[in-house]
N, C-alpha and C positions, 0 to 999 in steps of 0.2 A: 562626072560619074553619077550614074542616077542614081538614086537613093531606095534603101529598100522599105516600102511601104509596112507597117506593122498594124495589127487591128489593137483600138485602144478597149477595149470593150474586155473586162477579166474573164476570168476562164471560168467557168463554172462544171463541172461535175455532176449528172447526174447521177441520184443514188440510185439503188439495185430497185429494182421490184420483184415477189415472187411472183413466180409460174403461175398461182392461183389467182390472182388477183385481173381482175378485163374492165372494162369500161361501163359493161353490165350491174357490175357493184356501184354505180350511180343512181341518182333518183331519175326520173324519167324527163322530169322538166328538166337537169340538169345536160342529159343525155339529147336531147332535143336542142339545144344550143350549140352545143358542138357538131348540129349536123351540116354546119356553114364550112367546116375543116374537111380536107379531103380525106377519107377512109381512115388512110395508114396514121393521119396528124391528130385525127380526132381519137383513134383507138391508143394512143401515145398520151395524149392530153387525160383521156378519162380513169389512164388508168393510174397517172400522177396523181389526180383527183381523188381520184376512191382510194388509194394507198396512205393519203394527205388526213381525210377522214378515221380513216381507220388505226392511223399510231397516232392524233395528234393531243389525245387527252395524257398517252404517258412521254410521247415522244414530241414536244410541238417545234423546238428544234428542227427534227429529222419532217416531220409534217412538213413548215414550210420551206425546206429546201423541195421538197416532191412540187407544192406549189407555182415555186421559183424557177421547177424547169417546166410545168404546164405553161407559167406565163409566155417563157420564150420561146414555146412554140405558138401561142395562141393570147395573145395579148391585147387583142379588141374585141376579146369576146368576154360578156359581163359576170359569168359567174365563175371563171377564172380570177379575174379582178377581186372580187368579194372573195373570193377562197384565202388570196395574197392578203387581205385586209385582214380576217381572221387570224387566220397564222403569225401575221404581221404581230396581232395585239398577245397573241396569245403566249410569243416571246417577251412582250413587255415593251414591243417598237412601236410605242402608239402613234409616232411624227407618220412613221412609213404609214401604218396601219387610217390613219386620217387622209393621209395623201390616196389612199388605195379605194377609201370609201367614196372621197369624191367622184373619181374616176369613175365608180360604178355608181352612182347614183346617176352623173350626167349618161354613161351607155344604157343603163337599164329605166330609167325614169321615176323608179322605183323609192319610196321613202322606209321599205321594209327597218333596213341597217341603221336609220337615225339612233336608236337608244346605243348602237355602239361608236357610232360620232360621237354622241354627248360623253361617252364614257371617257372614248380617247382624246377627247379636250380636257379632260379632266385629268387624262393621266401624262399630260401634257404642261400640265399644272396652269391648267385658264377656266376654272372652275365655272367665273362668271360670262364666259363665251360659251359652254357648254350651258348654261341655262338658255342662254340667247337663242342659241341653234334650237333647243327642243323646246321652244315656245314659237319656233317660227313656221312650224307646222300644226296642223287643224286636226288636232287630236282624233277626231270624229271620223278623220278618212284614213285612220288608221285599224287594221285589224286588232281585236282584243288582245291579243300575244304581243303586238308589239306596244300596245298601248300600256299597258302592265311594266314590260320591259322599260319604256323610256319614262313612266313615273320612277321606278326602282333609280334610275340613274339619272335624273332629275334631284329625287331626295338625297341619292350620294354626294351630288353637288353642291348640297342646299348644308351638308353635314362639312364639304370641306371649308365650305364659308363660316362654320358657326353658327347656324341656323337652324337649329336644330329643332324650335318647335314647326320652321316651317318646310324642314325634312318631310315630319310627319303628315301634314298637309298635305305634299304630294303624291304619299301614298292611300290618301283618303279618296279613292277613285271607284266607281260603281261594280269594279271587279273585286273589293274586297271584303265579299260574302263570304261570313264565315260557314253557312250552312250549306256552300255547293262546292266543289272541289272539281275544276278545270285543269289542265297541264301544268297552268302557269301557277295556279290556287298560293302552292307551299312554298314559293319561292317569293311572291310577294307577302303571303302572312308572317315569314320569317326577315324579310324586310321590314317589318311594318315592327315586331317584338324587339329586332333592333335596335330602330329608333326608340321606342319606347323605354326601353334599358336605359340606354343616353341619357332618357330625361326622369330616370330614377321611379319611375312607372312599375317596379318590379312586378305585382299582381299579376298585372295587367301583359306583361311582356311574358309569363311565362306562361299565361293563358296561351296568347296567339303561337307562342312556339309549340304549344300541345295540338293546336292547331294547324301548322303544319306539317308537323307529323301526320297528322290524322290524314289529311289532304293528301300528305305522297304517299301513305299506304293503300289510302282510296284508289288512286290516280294506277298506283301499279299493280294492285290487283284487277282492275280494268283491262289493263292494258296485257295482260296474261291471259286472261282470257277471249279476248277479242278485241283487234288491235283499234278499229276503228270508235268503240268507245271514246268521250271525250269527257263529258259531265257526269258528277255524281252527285246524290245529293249524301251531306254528311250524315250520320246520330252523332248529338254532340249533349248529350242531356245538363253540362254545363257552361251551357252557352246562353246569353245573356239578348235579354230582347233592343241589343242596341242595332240603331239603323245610321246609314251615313248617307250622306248628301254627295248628297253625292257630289364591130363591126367587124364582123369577118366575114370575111370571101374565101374560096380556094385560097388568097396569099397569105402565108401564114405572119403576122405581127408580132413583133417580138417587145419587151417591158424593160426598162431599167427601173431600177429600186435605189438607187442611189442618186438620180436624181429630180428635179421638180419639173413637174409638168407646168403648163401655161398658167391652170387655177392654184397651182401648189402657194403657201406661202412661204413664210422663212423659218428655217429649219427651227425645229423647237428643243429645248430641253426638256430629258425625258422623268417622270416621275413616275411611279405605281397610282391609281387610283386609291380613294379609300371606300366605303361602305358598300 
């Protein structure tokens, strides 16, 4: 009697989308990626995407299940992958969320996502493989933004070791001008007050958090009035003269998440990062 064949592969559910929501709600480079997907696959993909974006700061659950079905329809393509990485961490699955970034780092070539490798080694509790990993890149060929970024989660690392004066160290980097307010300005000077708290620095730590204040009020009144501002320069009239030294075709690919690819390793235990 022949036997009847059953798909092992679980069921998955896509969730609802509304009526409002099209593919258009994407950035443009984003949009341009998907133009490898036929029509109907790509306007399916972009609109999981933009939907994914759009609840995943109250919703990151409901986020990456929209993900979850972009990937299965479009799974060799690189900022799908990174979408599932996101989402991935942003539940707290840093093993997935690790596995997802490699994936896109070898499709896209790209070293953008390293500071959220370093993070999710961290929340993977390999604090001292997360340094590793964001030393093994040439700081220099990376953009300002993310350079910032993987000091912030370099110092987290440095903090879950007990290292805390040399936390601070790695935020001592040429972006952290107290007199100019960038995107990134308030997010690294309230990193940097942080650390300084830790090491009982009070003065000093509730300076740079006045500091960053000042910076994201900078930053978003810029940014209300004309989006493409970036720099501002501060008034800080108590600020101090210190200086520091600084693949997809037409066929659509589909992703499991449940298991390890070729580069994956061995499943990890999961922990929250710290700083």
């Amino acid at each position: 009697m022949q036997r009847e064949l059953r798909s092992v592969r679980p069921r998955h559910d896509d969730p609802e989308l509304p009526d409002d929501i099209t593919s258009q709600d994407l950035d443009r480079i984003a949009r341009n990626e998907l133009k490898t997907l036929s029509k109907d696959n790509a306007e399916a993909v972009g609109r999981h995407l933009a939907m994914a974006a759009r609840v995943i700061d109250e919703d990151p659950e409901l986020a990456h299940r929209h993900v979850m079905s972009a990937a299965r329809r479009a799974g060799r393509i690189a900022v799908v992958r990174e979408s599932l990485a996101i989402t991935a961490y942003a539940t707290g699955d840093f093993a997935l969320a690790l596995r997802e970034l490699r994936t896109y780092r070898r499709i896209s070539g790209s070293n953008d996502q390293l500071p959220l490798m370093v993070d999710s080694e961290r929340g993977v509790g390999r604090p001292d493989r997360a340094l590793e990993l964001g030393r093994s890149v040439d700081r220099a060929t990376l953009p300002a933004s993310v350079q910032v970024a993987l000091a912030i989660a370099m110092s987290g690392a440095r903090l879950d070791l007990g290292e805390t004066e040399a936390a601070l160290s790695e935020l001592e980097i040429p972006q952290l001008d107290p007199k100019t307010a960038f995107s990134y300005s308030a997010e690294l000077f309230a990193a940097y007050a942080e650390v300084l708290e830790e090491l009982g620095r009070e003065d000093e730590a509730e300076l740079w958090t006045e500091r960053a204040e000042r910076a994201d009020a900078a930053v978003s009144g810029a940014s209300d009035a004309d989006e493409t501002i970036e720099i501002l320069e501060i008034e800080d009239d108590e600020f101090d003269d210190e200086e520091f030294d600084d693949d997809e075709q037409d066929t659509d690919g589909e992703v499991s998440t449940s298991s390890t690819t070729g580069d994956d390793e061995e499943q990890d235990a999961e922990a929250s990062p710290r700083g």
